[in-house]
N, C-alpha and C positions, 0 to 999 in steps of 0.2 A: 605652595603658598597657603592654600586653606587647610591642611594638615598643622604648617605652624602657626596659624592664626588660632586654631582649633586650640591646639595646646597651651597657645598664651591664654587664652579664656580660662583654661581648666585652670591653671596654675595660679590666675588672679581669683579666682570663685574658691579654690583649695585655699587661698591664703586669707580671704574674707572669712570664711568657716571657722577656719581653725583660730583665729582675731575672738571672733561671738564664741564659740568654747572656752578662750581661755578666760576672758573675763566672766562666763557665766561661771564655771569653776572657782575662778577666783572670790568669787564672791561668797561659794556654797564655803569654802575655806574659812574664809571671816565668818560667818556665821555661824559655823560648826566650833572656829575657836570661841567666840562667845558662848555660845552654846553650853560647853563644855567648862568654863571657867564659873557659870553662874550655877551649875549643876553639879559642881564637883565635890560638895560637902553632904548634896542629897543621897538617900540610900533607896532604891527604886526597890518596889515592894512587889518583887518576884516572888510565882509561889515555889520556887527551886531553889530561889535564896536563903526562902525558910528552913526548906527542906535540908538545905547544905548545911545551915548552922544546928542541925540537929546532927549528921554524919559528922560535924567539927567535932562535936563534944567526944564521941565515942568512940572514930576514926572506923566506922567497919560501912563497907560497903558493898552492896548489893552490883550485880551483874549491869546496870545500868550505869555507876557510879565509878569517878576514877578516884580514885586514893590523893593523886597528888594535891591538887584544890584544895580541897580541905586541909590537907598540911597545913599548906599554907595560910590558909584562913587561922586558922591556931596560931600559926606562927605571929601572924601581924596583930591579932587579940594580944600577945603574950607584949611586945612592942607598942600595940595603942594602950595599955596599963601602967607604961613608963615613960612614953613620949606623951605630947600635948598636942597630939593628932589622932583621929577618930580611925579604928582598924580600917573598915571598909574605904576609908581614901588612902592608905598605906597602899591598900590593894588596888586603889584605881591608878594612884603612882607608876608600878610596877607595870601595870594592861599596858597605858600608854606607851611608856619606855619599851615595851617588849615589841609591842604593834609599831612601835616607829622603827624602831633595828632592822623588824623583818619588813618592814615596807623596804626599807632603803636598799638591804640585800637583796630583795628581788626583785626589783627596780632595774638595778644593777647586774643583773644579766641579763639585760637588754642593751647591746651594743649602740643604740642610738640616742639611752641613757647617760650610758658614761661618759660621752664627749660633751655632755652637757656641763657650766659651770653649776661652781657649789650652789649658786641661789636657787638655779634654774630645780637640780636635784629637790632641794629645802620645798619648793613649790609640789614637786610630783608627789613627795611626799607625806603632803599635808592633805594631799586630796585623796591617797588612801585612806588615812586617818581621820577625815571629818564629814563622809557623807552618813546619811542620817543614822542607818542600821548600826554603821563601824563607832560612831559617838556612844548609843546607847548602850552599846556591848562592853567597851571600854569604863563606861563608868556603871557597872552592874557587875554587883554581886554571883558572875556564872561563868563557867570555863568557856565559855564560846571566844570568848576576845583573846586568851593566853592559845587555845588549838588553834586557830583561824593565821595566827600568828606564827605559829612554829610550824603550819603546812603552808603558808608562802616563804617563807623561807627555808622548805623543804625543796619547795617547785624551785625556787633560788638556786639551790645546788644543783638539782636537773637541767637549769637553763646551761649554767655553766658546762655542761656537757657537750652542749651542740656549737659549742666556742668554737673549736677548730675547723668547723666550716666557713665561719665566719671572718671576713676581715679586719683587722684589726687584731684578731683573738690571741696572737702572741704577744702582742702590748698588755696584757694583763698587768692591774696593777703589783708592784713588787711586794707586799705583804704577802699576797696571797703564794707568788712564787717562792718567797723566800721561808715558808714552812711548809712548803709544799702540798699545799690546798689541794692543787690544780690535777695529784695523782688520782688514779682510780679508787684506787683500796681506802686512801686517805677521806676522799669527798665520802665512801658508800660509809665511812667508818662516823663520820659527820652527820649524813641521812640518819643513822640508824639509832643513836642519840635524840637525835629529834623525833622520830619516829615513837623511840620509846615513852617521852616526856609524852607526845602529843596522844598516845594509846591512855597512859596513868592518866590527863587529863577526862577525856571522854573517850570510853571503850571503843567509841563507833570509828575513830579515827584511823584504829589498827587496820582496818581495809583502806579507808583511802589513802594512806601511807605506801600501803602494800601498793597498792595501785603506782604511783611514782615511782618506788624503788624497780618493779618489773620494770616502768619504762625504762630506766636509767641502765637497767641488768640488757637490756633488749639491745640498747647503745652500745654499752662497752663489751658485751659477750665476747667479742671477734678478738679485743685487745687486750680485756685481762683475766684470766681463767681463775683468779685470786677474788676477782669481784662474786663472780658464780658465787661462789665458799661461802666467801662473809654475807651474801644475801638471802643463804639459805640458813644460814645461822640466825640472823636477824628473825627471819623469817619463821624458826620457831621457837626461837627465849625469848622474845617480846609478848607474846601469848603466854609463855609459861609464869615471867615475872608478873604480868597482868593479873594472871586465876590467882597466883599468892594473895594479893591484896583483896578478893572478890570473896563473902560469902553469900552464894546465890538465895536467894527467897529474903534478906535478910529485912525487908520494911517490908514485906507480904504484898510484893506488886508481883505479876505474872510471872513468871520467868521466861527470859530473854532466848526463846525458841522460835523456830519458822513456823511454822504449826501457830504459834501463839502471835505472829505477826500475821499470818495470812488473815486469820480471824480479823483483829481487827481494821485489816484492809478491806480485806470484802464484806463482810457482816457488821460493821460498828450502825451504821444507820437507823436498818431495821430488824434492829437485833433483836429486838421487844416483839415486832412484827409476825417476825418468825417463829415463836415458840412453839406453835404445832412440828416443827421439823428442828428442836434440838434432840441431840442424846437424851436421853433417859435421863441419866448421872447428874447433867447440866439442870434438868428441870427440880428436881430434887434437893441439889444442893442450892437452886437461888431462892431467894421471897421475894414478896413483890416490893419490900422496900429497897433488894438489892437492884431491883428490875428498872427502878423507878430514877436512881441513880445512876446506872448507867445510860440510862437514855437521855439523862440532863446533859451528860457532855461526854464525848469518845473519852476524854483523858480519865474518867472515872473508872474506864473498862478494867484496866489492868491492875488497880487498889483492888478491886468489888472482885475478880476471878481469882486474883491473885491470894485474896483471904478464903475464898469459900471453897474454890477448886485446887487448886496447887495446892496449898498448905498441907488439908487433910489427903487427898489423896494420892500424890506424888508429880513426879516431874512426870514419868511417862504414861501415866493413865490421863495427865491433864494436857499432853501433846496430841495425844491420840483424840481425846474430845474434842479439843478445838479442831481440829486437823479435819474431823468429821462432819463437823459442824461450818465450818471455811467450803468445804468442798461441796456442801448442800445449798448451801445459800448461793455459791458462784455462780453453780449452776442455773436458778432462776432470776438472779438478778446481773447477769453478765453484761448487758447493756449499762444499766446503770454504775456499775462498777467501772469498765470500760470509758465512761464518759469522766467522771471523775477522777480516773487515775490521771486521762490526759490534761484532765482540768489542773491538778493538781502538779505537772511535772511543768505544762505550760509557765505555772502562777511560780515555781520555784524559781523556774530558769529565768524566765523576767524579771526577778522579786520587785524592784522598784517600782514598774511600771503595775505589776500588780500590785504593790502596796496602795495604790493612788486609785485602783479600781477598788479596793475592798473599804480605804478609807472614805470614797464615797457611795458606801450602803450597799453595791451590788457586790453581787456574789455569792459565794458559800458562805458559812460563816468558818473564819481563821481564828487565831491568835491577833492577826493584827491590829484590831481595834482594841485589845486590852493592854496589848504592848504599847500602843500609842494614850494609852490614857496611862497608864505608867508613868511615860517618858513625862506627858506637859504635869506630872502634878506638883512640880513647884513655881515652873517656869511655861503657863500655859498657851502663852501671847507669842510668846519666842520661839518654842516649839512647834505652834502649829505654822510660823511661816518657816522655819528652819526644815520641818518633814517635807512639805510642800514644794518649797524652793527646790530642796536640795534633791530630791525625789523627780523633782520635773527638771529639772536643772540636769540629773541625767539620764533621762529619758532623751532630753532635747538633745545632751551631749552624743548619747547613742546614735543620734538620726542623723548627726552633722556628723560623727566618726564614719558611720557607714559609706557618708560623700565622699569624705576625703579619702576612704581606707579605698576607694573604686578609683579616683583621680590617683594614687599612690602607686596600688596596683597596675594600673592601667600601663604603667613607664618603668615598672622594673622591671630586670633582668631575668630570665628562665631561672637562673642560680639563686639569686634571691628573694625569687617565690618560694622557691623550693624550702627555702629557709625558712622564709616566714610563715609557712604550712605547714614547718615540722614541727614547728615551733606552737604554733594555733593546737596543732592534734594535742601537745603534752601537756596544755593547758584541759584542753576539753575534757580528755577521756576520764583524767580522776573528777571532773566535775558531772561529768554527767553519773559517775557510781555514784558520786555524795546525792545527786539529785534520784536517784532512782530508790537510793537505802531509803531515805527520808519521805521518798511519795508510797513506799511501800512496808514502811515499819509503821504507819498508822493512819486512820482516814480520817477528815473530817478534822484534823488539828493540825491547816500548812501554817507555818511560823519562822518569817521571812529570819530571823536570827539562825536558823540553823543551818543557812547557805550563805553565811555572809563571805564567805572565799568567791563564791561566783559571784555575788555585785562588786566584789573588790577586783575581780576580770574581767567583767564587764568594765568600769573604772580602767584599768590599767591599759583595756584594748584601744579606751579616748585616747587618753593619754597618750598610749606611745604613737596613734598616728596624728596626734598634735604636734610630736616630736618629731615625726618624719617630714611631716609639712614644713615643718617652719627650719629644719634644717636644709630642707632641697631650697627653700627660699633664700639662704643666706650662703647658700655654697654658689647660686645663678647670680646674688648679687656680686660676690668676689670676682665672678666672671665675667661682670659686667652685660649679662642676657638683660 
């Protein structure tokens, strides 16, 4: 008796929770669509924006830089010259449409998704699309919103994987059956498509990409010896088609080595600091104006090394200095380094809830404060309560998810833990490589846009145990509990 008294409690508390999340959601939605509607003819005045419309003109780009973007930026110049629409909303056109497809796809391989009606869908959808990071992305001039997009609906095709453990999972809908989606070779042949796009987007993607197809190669290994093939194919002409479009050093930024990442993870700080313990080579080739620069801000490191070191001396005499120079400095500042790396992997993997500590004053200093004066500079009144709202809105979501996801777990089956575990890992592990590339390819610049996949899983994790709740609710009402 006090066992099912216990569980009537949980199941009224799980259905109050998840009641205050949908409407707080519901809200961030209307907001974000506003938001976006009064913002959509603005053009945010990124300094990569700039930068991109100087690779449009010429199409050549450097080992940071993906080819495909810029196409496109050209393309829609060549179309806002003949239509009566400004390029850059062409381009926001296209973000959105592409971020709502792949919301819905991978939405959509979540079995507790698809029995939901269409409105219900229309709703989960919107809430990927409208919290604050995913608005700003979408309506900005930078590949973050078109990769972010073609790697959920990469993770999309992997969910579909773990279908046939799943009940239901022969009901798939008949589109997908009736071209036969549902094959191995067929889905790995789809992955590796997107894969590609999302590499030529931003080079950095070709590892997290990598990362899902191994999990996917890890699933099917046992069942089709044809997947092996085509993933190791992938596996090396997506690099090779990549270098084609790449000439390295070509704006005189570092070049994109370990050596020259470790530098500026350990040593960007006190880099000036340390000058008694550079190379020789290093002191020689800087001045104090190059000095003076770099210490204004980490992102200036790799301009300023990039013209005085690399250029003249070569790629591997400028790995070797950094390399030397990373390994001198680790050495006496390994605390300090050590504290910040975790500062920095913590602020990633939270990003919302960090957004909300940095935008008010504490901390390191990020990007975020200048990405946030970005966003309000047309619409500054709307913006600050849309960051805010929408920012604590899922934080708060997170805390009410966490309830429910314990009340949820608490009552399923050994079988669909297991499920819902396998499923949690194949989310994580490519997020935590995006979260480790990013806290360790530079210090001192976290910039919550560059993990906007993990607040949109974060998101998705509300979400579907919103979906769990309110379905166990309405399956006990049929049964009259």
């Amino acid at each position: 008796m006090e066992q099912g008294g216990m569980r009537k409690a949980v199941n009224d508390w799980g259905k109050l929770l998840a009641r205050v999340a949908i409407l707080g959601i519901s809200t961030q939605i209307l907001l974000g669509i506003f938001w976006m509607l009064m913002n959509f003819t603005a053009y945010q005045e990124f300094g990569e924006s700039r930068f991109l419309q100087k690779v449009q003109e010429s199409l050549i780009c450097d080992e940071y830089t993906g080819i495909l973007y810029p196409l496109l930026m050209r393309m829609f110049s060549g179309m806002g010259a003949v239509l009566p629409v400004p390029a850059h909303c062409l381009l926001y056109g296209l973000q959105i449409l592409v971020a709502a497809g792949a919301a819905y796809y991978f939405l959509l391989g979540f079995s507790v998704v698809r029995k939901k009606a269409w409105l219900e869908k229309l709703w989960l959808t919107l809430a990927l699309l409208t919290f604050p990071t995913a608005a700003q992305c979408h309506l900005a001039v930078l590949p973050i919103s078109l990769a972010s997009s073609l790697f959920l609906a990469s993770a999309g095709v992997l969910l579909r994987a773990w279908q046939g453990e799943e009940e239901g999972a022969k009901t798939q809908e008949g589109m997908e059956r009736r071209f036969c989606w549902n094959r191995p070779a067929a889905r790995l042949a789809w992955f590796g498509l997107l894969w590609l796009l999302e590499t030529l987007l931003m080079p950095e993607y070709y590892l997290f990409g990598a990362v899902l197809v191994l999990l996917y190669v890890g699933r099917m290994f046992s069942k089709s010896f044809y997947v092996v093939v085509i993933a190791a194919v992938f596996l090396s002409v997506i690099p090779l088609i990549s270098s084609l479009t790449v000439q390295e050093g070509a704006y005189g930024r570092m070049r994109n080595t370990l050596e020259a990442a470790a530098l500026r993870r350990f040593a960007w700080e006190h880099l000036a600091d340390d000058y008694p313990d550079w190379p020789r080579e290093l002191q020689e080739a800087l001045s104090q104006e190059d000095i003076t620069k770099m210490s204004a801000h980490p992102a200036q490191i790799p301009w300023v090394l990039g013209n005085v070191v690399d250029a003249p001396l070569g790629k591997e005499k400028a790995r070797e200095i950094y390399g030397r120079l990373a390994k001198t400095v680790g050495k006496h500042r390994w605390q300090e380094n050590a504290k910040e790396i975790l500062g920095d992997t913590i602020a990633y993997a939270l990003a919302p809830a960090a957004q909300l500590f940095f935008l008010a004053g504490k901390g390191q200093d990020t990007y975020t404060g200048m990405n946030y004066e970005i966003m309000r500079a047309k619409t500054p009144r709307l913006t600050s309560v849309f960051v805010k709202y929408g920012d604590g809105c899922l934080v708060g979501s997170l805390f009410l998810g966490e309830v429910l996801a314990f009340f949820a777990f608490f009552e399923e089956d050994q079988r669909s833990k297991k499920i819902w575990l396998r499923k949690g890992l194949c989310c994580i592990a490519p997020l935590l490589v995006m979260i480790l590339f990013y806290v360790f390819r530079a210090g001192g610049s976290m910039d919550e846009k560059n993990v906007l996949p993990v607040t949109a899983a974060w998101t998705t994790c509300c979400l579907l145990v919103i979906c769990k709740t309110m379905e166990e609710k309405k399956q006990k009402g049929e049964r009259g509990e």
